[in-house]
C-alpha positions as semicolon CSV with decimal commas, in nm:
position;residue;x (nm);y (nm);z (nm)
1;X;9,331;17,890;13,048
2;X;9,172;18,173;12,921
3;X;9,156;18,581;13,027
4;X;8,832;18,517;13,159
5;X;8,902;18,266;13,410
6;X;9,232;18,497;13,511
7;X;9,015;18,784;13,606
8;X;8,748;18,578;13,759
9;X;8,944;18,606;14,093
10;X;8,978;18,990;14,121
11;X;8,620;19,103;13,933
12;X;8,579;19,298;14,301
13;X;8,919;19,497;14,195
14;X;8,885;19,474;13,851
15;X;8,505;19,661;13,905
16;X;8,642;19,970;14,129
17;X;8,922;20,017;13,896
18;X;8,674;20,029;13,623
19;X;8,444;20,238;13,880
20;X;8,755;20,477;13,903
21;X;8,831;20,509;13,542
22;X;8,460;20,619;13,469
23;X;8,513;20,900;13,720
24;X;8,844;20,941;13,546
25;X;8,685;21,043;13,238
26;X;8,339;21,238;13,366
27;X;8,555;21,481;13,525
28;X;8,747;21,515;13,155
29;X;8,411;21,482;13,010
30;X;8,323;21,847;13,190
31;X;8,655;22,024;13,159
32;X;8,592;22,102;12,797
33;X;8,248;22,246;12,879
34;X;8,366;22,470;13,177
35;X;8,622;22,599;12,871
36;X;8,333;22,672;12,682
37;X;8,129;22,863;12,912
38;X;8,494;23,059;13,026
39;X;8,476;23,174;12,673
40;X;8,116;23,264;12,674
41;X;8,200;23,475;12,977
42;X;8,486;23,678;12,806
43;X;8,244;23,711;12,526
44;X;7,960;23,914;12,800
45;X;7,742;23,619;12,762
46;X;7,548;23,485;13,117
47;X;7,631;23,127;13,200
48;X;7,446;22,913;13,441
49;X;7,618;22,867;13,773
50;X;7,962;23,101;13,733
51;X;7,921;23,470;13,717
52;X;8,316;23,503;13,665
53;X;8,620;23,391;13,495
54;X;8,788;23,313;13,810
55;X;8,512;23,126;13,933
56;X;8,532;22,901;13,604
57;X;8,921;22,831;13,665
58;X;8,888;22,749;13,979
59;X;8,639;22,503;13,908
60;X;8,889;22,342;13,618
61;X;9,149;22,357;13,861
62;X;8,947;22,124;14,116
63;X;8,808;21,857;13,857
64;X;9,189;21,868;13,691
65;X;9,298;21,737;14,085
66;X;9,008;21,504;14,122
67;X;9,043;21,365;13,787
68;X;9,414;21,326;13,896
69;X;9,336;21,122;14,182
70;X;9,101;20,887;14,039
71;X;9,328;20,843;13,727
72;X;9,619;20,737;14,016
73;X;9,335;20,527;14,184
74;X;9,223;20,362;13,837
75;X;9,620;20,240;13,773
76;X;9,673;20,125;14,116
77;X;9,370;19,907;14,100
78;X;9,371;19,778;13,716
79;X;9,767;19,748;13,752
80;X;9,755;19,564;14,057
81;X;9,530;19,332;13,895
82;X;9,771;19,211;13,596
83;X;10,052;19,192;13,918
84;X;9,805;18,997;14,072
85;X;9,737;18,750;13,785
86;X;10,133;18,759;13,650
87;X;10,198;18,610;13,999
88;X;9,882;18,351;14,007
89;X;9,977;18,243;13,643
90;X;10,355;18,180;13,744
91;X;10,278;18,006;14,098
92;X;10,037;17,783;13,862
93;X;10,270;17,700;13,583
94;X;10,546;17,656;13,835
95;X;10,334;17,375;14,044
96;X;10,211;17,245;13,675
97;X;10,637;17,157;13,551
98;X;10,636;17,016;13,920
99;X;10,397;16,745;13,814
100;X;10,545;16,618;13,459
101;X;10,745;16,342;13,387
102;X;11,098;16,299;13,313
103;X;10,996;16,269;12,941
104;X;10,863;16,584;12,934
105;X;11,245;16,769;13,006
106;X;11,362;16,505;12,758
107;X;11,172;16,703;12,489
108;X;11,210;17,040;12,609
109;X;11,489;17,269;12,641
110;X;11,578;17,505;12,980
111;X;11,607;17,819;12,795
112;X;11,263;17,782;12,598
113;X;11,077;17,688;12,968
114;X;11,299;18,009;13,084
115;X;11,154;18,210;12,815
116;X;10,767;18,062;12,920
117;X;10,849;18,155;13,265
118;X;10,979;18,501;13,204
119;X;10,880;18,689;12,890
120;X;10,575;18,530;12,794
121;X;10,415;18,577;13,185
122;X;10,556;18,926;13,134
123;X;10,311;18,975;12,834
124;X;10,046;18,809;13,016
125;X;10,067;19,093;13,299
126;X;10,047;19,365;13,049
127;X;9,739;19,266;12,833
128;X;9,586;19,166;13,155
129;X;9,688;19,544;13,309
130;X;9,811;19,825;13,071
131;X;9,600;19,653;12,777
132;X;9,278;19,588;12,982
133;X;9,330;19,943;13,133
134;X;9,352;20,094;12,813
135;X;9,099;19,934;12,597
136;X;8,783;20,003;12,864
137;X;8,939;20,383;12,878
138;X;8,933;20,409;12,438
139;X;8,499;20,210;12,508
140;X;8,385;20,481;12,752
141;X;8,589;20,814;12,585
142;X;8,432;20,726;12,286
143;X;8,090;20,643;12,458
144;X;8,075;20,924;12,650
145;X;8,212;21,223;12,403
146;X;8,051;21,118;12,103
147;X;7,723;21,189;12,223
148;X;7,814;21,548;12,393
149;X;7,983;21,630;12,032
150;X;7,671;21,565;11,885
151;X;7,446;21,739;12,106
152;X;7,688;22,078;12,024
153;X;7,626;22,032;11,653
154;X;7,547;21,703;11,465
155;X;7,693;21,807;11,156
156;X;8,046;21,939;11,245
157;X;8,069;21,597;11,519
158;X;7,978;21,376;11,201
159;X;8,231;21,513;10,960
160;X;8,482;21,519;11,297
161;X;8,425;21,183;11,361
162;X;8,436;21,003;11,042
163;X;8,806;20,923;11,054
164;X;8,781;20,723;11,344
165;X;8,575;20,426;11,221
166;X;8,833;20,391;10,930
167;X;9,100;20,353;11,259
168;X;8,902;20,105;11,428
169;X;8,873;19,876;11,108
170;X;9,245;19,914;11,017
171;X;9,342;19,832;11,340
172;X;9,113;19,526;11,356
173;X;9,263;19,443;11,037
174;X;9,622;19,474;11,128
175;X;9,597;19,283;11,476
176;X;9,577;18,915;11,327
177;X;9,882;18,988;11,134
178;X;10,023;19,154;11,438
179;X;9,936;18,854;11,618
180;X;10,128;18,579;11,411
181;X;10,416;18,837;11,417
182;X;10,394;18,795;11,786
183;X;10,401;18,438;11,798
184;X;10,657;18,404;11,568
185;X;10,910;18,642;11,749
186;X;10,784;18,423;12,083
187;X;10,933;18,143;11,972
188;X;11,232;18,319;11,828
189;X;11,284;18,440;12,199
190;X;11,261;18,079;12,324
191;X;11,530;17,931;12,070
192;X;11,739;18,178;12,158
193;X;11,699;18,158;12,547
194;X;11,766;17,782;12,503
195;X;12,100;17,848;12,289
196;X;12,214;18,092;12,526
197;X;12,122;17,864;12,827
198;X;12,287;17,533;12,663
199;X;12,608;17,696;12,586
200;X;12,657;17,866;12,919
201;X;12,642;17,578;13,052
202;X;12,872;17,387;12,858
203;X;13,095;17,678;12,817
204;X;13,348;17,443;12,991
205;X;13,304;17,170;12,691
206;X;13,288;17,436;12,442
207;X;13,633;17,570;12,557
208;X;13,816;17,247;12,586
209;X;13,709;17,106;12,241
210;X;13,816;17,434;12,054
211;X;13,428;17,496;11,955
212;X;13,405;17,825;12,013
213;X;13,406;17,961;11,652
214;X;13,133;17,662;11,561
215;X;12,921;17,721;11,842
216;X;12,954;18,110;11,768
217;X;12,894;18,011;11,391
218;X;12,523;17,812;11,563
219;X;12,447;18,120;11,783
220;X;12,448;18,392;11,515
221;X;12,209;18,173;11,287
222;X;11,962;18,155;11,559
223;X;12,056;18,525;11,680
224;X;11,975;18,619;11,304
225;X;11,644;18,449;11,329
226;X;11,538;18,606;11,626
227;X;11,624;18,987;11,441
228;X;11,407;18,893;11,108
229;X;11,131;18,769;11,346
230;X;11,194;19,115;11,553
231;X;11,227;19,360;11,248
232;X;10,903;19,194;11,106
233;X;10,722;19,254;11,416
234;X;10,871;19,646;11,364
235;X;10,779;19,653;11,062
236;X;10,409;19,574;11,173
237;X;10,427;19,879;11,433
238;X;10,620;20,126;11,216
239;X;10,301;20,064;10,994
240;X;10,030;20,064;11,252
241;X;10,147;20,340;11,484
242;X;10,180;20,644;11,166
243;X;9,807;20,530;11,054
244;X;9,675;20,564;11,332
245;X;9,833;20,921;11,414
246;X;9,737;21,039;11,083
247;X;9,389;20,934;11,119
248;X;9,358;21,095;11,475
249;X;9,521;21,397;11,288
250;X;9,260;21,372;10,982
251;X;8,978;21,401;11,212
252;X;9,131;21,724;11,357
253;X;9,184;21,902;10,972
254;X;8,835;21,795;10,915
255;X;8,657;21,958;11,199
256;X;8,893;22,308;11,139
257;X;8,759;22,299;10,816
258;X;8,347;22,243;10,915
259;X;8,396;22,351;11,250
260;X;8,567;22,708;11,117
261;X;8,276;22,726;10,840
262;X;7,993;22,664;11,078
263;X;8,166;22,973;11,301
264;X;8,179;23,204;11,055
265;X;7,839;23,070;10,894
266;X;7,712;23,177;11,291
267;X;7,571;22,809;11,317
268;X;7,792;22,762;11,612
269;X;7,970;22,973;11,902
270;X;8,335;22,997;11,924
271;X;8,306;22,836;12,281
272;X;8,145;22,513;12,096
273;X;8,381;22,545;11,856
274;X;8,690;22,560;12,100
275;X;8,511;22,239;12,342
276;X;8,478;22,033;12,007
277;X;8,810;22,055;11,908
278;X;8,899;22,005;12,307
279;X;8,727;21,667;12,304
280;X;8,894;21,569;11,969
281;X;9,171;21,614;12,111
282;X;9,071;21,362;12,413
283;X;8,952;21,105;12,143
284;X;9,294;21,159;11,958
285;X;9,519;20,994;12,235
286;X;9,298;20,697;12,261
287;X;9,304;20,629;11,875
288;X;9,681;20,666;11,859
289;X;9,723;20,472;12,118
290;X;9,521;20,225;11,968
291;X;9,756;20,032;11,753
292;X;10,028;20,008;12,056
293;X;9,711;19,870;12,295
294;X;9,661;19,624;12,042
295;X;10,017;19,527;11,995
296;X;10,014;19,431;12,372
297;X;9,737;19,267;12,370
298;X;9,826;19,037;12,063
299;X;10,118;18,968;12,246
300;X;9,932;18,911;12,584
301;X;9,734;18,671;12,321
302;X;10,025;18,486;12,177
303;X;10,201;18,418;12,532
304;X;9,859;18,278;12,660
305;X;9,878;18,045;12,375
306;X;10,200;17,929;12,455
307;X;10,130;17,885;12,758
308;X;9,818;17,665;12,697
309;X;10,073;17,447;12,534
310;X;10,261;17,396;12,803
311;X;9,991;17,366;13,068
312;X;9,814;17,113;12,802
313;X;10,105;16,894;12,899
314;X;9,991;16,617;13,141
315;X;10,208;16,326;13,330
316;X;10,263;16,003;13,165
317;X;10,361;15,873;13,505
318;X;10,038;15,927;13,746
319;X;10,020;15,775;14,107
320;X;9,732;15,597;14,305
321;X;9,625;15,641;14,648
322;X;9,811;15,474;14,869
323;X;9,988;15,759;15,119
324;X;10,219;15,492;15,339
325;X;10,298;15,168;15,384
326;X;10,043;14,937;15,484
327;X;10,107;14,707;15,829
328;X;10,197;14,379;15,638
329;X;10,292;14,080;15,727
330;X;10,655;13,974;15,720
331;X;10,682;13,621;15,701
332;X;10,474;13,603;15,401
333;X;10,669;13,477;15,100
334;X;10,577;13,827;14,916
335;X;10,544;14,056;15,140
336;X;10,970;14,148;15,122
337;X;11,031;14,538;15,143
338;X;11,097;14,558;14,771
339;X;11,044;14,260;14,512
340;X;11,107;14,256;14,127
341;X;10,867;13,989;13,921
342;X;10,933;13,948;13,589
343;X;11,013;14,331;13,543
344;X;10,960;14,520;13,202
345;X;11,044;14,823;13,077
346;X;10,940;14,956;12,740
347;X;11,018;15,354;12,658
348;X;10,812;15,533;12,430
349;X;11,148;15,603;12,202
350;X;11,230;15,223;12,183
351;X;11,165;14,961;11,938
352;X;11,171;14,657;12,200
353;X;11,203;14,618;12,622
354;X;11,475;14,808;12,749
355;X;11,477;14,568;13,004
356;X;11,290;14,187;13,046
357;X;11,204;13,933;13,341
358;X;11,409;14,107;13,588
359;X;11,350;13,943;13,932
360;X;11,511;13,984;14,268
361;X;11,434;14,049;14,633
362;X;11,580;14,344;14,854
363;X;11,493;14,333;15,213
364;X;11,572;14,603;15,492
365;X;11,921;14,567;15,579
366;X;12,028;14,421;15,266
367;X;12,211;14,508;14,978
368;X;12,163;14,441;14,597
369;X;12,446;14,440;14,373
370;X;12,355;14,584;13,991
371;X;12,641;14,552;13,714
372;X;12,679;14,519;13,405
373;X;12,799;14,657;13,040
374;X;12,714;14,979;12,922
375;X;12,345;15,011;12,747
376;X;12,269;14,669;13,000
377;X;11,988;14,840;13,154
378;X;12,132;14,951;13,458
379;X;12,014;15,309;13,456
380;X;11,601;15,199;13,361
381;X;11,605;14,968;13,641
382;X;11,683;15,295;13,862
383;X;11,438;15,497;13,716
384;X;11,205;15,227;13,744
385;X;11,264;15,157;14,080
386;X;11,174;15,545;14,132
387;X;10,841;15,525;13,915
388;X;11,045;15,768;13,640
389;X;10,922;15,530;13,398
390;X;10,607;15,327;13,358
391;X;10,560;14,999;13,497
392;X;10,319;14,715;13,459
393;X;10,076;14,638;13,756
394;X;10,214;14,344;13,944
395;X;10,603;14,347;13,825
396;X;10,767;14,606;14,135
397;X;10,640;14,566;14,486
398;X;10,724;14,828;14,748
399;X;10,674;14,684;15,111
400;X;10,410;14,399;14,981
401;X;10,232;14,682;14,754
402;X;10,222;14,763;14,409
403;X;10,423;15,055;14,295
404;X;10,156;15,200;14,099
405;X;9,894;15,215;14,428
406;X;10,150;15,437;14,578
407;X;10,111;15,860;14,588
408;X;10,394;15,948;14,405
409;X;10,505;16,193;14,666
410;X;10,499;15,884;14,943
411;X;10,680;15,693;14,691
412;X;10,944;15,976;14,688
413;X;10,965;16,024;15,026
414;X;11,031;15,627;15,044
415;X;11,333;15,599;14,807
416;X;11,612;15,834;14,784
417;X;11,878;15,801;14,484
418;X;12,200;15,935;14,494
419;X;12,313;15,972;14,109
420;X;12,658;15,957;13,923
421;X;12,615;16,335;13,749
422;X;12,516;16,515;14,116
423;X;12,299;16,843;14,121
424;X;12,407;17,051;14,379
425;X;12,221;17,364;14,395
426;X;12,353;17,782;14,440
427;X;12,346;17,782;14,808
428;X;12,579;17,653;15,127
429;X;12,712;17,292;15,186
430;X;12,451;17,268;15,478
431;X;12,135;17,392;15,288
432;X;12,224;17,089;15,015
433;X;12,263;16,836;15,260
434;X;11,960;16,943;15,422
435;X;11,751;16,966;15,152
436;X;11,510;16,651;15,179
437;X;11,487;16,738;15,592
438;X;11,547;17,105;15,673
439;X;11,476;17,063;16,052
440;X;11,774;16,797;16,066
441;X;11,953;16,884;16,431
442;X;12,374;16,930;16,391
443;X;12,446;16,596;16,498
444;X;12,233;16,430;16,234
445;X;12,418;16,661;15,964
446;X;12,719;16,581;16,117
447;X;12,671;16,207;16,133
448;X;12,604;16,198;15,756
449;X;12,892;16,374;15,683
450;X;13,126;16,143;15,822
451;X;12,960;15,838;15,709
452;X;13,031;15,958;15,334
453;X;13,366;16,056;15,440
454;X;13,320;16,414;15,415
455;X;13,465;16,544;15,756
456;X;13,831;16,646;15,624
457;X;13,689;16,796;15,336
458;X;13,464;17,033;15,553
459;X;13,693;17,120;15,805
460;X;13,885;17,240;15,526
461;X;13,633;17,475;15,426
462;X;13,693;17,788;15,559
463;X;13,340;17,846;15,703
464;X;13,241;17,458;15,713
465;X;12,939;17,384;15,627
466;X;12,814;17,729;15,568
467;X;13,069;17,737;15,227
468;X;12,866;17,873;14,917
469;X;12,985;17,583;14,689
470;X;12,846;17,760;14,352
471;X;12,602;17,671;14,073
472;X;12,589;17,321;14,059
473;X;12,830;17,251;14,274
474;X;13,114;17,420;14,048
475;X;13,352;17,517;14,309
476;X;13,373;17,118;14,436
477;X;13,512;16,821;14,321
478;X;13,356;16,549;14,128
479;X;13,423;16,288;14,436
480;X;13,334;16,616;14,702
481;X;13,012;16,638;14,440
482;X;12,896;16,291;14,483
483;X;12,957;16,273;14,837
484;X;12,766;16,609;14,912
485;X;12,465;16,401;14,682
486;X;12,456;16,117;14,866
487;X;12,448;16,266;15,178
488;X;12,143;16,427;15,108
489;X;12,029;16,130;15,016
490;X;12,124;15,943;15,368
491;X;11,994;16,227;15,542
492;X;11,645;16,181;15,404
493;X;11,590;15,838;15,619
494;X;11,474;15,674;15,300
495;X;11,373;15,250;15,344
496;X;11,515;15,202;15,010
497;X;11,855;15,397;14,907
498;X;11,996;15,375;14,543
499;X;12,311;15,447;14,474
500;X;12,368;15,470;14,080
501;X;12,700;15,466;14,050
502;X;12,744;15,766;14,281
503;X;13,108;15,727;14,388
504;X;13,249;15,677;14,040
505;X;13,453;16,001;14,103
506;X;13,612;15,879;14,488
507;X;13,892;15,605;14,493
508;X;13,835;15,276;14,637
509;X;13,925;15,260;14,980
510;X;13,702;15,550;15,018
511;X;13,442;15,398;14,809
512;X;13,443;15,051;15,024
513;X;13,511;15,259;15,377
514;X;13,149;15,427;15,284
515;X;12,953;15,137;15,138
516;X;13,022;14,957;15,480
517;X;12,940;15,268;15,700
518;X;12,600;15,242;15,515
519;X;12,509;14,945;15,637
520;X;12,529;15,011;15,994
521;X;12,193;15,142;16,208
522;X;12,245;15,534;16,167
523;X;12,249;15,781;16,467
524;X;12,057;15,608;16,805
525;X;12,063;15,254;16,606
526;X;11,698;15,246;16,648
527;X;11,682;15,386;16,244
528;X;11,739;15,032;16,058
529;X;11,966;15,086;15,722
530;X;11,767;15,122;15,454
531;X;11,746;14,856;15,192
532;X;12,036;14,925;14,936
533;X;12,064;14,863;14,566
534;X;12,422;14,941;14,432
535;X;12,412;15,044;14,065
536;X;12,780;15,062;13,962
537;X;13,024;15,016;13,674
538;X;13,329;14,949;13,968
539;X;13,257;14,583;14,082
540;X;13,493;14,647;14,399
541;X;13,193;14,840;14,490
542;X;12,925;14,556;14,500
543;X;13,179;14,289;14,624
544;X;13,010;14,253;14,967
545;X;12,656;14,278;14,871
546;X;12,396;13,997;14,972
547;X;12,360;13,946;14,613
548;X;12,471;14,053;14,273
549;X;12,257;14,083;13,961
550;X;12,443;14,107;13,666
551;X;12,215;14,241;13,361
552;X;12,321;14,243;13,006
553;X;12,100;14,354;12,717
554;X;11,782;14,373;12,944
555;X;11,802;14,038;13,128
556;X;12,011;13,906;13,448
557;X;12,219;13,688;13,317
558;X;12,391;13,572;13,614
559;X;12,302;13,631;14,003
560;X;12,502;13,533;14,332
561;X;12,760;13,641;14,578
562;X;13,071;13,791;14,446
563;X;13,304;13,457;14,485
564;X;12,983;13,268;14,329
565;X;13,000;13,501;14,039
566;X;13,391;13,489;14,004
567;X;13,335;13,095;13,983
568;X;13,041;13,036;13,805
569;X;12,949;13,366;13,597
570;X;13,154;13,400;13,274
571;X;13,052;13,758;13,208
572;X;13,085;13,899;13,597
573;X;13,448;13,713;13,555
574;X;13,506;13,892;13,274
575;X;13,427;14,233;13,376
576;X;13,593;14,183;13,724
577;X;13,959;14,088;13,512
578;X;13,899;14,388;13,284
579;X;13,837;14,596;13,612
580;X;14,194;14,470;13,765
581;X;14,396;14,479;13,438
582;X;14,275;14,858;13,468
583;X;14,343;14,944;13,841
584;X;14,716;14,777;13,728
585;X;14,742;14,975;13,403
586;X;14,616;15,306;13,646
């Protein structure tokens, strides 16, 4: 991305704004010379077009209100257009995070994407506005008054203008350094935003482990960072913003002392003399502003930057082209609604398969069973399952095709996973249950909410459904929490519904009461149940699933119905006696 292609939208706007600021500045290119010839006629002296001082001010008067208007005109325009971009170049980066893989937030913190989002786009706007703005205004002041100066008297413009070549190369000078000050306080900004994000966030951890000193003791060191990278950065302007007022000031001593010789010498009028020191003085804001203009704009250069980074970022998980299921035939021996062959999964972090030769068959209807240990392989099977991770070509069918012909976003729409740590978003029970379908009539709302056993717990609620529940959920209960989740998740009318381990936080009966509800036809009967896979640590869970997978280290190791399992498979037995000794010990 670069500023070109950001103004390539709005040249139209960007042109009249420029248009306007050229106006701008003829009408201040004449007010010093109607100054002059005011002069001339307090002097006696005949001036072409005014026969009287009040003629003159009246004419300064009128450009002063014109040059007024198109100075408003110029800011609304060039303004607008750094708005305009700030808003394209969010909308853009927004859709771009949309689009990356898992792995991606793996690597990256909140706060630092925060700080991408907010600050950095910030800086974007104003090089693209205020800097833009200000750098054509310093091009055509200088263009258009050096040229008048010189016409008045060559000598006395030459000596006036020397200074302001020296400002022009010092501030070229300073900007690179400016610029890696820039960057540096950047990503200062970022580490902080991510510390501050992390820790608000865990404030709840923080508090109940006695961390607060430590975690205080981790904020100040990155608090301190971010004030050297700031009073470096200060340093830079304290330096740049003095030089380049004492130059503008330099060029002002110099023409008082030629300018004042070449009046008294008679070589120029006292009006000339008063309209070269007028249009010094409209070349002396531009060079002091000079350094600040270029402080923006190395920081408008240093966000872009960042921001390439990010946007430099691409998927590791892309789809195909496949937008819906294909009509396939049913009685075919592979043409089952979702089929495992000799699954796979390798992650970039990991030395060997996170999981191997996985196999099973889910049909509509049904319901797989997934246990095992912890670190089995439970939760890459689920992400797998939702193309989180990458999968070989010809290992995970969905409805007789291969996962990776499928859009991503049908794919999505096709599987719905309710998870074990639930996001609930800042807004009303409803709105969260509603999220995948926001057109979903009462009854369907309703329907979901007593299949996950959520009815009591709503009518409890003093405005039902409408009840703000917080950030994240915070004013619910873990089991309230999951259940809101998987809702959501029923609601959607997925064909294939995950559940990983999504009703670790309700007790049993509850649990078992919702597992069966699931796997009834939901609302008319004419929507089949969706083809289930259970991902749980709870066995009691599974128990009445058409078959149970039980994975350890990457591999089933045993597969059947529950009583098969509690006959034949040593580790299910196992883990099925540890699971009663602790419902006894509970």
């Amino acid at each position: 991305m670069r500023f070109s292609a950001l103004f390539r939208p709005y040249w139209r706007q960007l042109m009249l704004g420029l248009l306007a600021l050229i106006t701008t500045n003829l009408f201040a290119l004449i007010l010093p010379r109607l100054v002059n010839m005011g002069i001339s006629v307090i002097e006696g002296k005949k001036v072409p077009y005014f026969t009287s001082i009040t003629s003159i001010v009246l004419a300064i008067l009128a450009l002063a209100v014109l040059a007024a208007i198109a100075r408003t005109y110029s800011r609304i325009l060039m303004f607008g257009v750094g708005r305009e971009i700030e808003r394209d170049v969010r909308r853009d980066v927004f859709v771009h995070l949309s689009t990356l893989s898992p792995s991606f937030y793996e690597k990256r913190s909140v706060g630092d994407l925060m700080s991408h989002m907010t600050s950095d786009i910030n800086n974007i706007r104003m090089c693209t506005g205020f800097a833009v703005l200000n750098i054509l205004n310093i091009v055509i002041v200088f263009a258009g008054t050096a040229p008048v100066l010189f016409s008045i008297d060559h000598q006395v413009a030459f000596a006036a203008l020397l200074p302001f070549p020296l400002v022009m190369i010092t501030a070229q000078a300073l900007s690179g350094r400016m610029f890696q000050r820039v960057r540096e306080y950047q990503a200062s900004l970022s580490d902080l935003s991510a510390r501050i994000q992390e820790n608000l966030s865990g404030a709840q951890v923080v508090r109940v482990f006695h961390q607060e000193e430590a975690e205080n003791t981790r904020f100040a060191a990155v608090n301190d960072h971010a004030f050297r990278a700031a009073i470096r950065l200060a340093k830079m302007r304290v330096v740049m913003f003095p030089l380049m007022r004492m130059m503008g000031a330099l060029g002002v001593a110099v023409t008082l002392f030629v300018g004042g010789r070449a009046v008294v010498l008679g070589h120029i009028d006292l009006g000339d003399y008063v309209e070269i020191n007028a249009r010094l003085l409209q070349l002396a804001w531009p060079a002091i502003s000079l350094g600040f203009v270029m402080s923006v704009y190395s920081r408008g250069q240093a966000s872009l930057a960042r921001m390439n980074v990010l946007l430099e970022a691409r998927p590791e998980i892309v789809g195909g082209a496949l937008p819906a299921p294909k009509q396939v035939v049913r009685d075919s021996a592979d043409q089952f609604f979702v089929v495992a062959h000799n699954l796979s999964v390798q992650l970039p972090q990991s030395a060997k398969p996170i999981l191997y030769g996985v196999s099973f068959t889910v049909k509509p209807g049904e319901v797989l069973g997934v246990v095992g240990p912890t670190g089995a392989g439970k939760s890459t099977l689920t992400r797998a399952l939702c193309r989180e991770v990458n999968v070989a070509r010809g290992q995970l069918l969905i409805d007789g095709q291969d996962i990776c012909d499928w859009q991503l976003h049908a794919l999505r729409k096709f599987v719905a996973v309710a998870p074990s740590e639930a996001f609930l978003f800042s807004a009303s029970m409803r709105s969260n249950i509603t999220f995948a379908r926001p057109d979903a009539s009462q009854d369907e709302v309703m329907e979901v909410v007593r299949m996950v056993d959520l009815t009591r717990d709503v009518d409890g609620f003093a405005d039902g459904l409408e009840t703000m529940i917080g950030e994240r959920g915070v004013t619910l209960s873990g089991g309230q929490r999951q259940r809101v989740a998987l809702a959501r998740a029923i609601l959607a009318r997925p064909k294939m519904l995950i559940l990983d381990d999504c009703l670790s936080a309700v007790d049993a009966q509850t649990q078992s009461t919702i597992v069966e509800r699931l796997k009834q036809p939901v609302g008319d009967g004419t929507h089949t149940p969706p083809a289930m896979i259970i991902v749980s640590h709870r066995l009691s869970v599974v128990q009445e699933a058409n078959e149970i997978v039980v994975l350890d280290k990457g591999q089933i190791v045993e597969r059947g119905t529950h009583l098969e399992l509690l006959t034949k498979g040593a580790l299910y037995r196992a883990l099925w006696g540890l699971q009663l000794l602790e419902e006894e010990l509970g």
